[in-house]
C-alpha positions as CSV (number, residue, x, y, z in Angstrom):
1,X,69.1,68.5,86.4
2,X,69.8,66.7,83.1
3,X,72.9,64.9,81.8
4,X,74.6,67.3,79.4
5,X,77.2,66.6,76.8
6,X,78.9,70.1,77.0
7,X,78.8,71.3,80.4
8,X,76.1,75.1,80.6
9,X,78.8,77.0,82.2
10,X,80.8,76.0,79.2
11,X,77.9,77.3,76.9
12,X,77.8,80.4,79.1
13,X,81.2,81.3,78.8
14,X,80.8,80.7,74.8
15,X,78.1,83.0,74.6
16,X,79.0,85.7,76.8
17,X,82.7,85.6,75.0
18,X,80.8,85.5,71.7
19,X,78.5,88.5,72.6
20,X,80.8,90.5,74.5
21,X,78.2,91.5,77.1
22,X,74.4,90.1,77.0
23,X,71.7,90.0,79.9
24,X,69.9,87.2,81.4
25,X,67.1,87.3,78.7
26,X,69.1,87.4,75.9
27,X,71.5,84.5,77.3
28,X,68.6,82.2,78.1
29,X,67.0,82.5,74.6
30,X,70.8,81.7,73.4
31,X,70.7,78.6,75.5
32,X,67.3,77.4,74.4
33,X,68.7,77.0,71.1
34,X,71.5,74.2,72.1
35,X,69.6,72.9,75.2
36,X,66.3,71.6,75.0
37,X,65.6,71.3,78.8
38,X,67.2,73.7,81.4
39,X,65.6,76.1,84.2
40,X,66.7,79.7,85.3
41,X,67.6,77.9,88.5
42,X,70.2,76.0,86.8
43,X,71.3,79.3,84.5
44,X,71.5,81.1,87.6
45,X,73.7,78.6,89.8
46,X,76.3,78.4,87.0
47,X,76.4,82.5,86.9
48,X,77.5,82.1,90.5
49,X,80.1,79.7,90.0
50,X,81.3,81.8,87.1
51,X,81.0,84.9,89.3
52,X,82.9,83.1,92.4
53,X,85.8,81.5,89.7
54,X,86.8,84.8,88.4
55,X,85.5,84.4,84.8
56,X,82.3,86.4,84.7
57,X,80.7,89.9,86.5
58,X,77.3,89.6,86.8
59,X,75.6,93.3,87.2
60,X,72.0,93.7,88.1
61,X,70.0,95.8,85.5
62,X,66.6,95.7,87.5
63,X,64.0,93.8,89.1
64,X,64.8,90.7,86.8
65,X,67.5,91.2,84.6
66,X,71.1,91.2,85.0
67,X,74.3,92.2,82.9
68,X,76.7,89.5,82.3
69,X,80.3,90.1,80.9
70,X,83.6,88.7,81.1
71,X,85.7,90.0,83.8
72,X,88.5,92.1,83.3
């Protein structure tokens, strides 16, 4: 885990706010563009805090893919 100077859940919440609804793939190429080093571990952990908190829904779409959209 690297030293960030905006927090990814942050940048997660941007994006997904931005977007309205996006999915894992789409997200992770939005992050590559403002973070240079990350992993889908990392990605992943903040969707669950996000989930847990309230501020996200997270749906699965298939075997590797999930939907990701502010909650209601």
């Amino acid at each position: 885990m690297m030293w960030r100077t905006r927090p990814l859940k942050n940048a997660i919440l941007e994006i997904v706010s931005r977007k309205g609804a996006t999915t894992l793939t789409s997200l992770m190429n939005e992050l590559k563009k403002t973070y240079n080093e990350f992993s889908q571990d990392e990605v992943l952990d903040a969707l669950m805090r996000l989930e847990v908190r309230g501020k996200i829904t997270v749906t699965e779409l298939g075997r590797d893919n999930l939907r990701i959209e502010l909650a209601r």
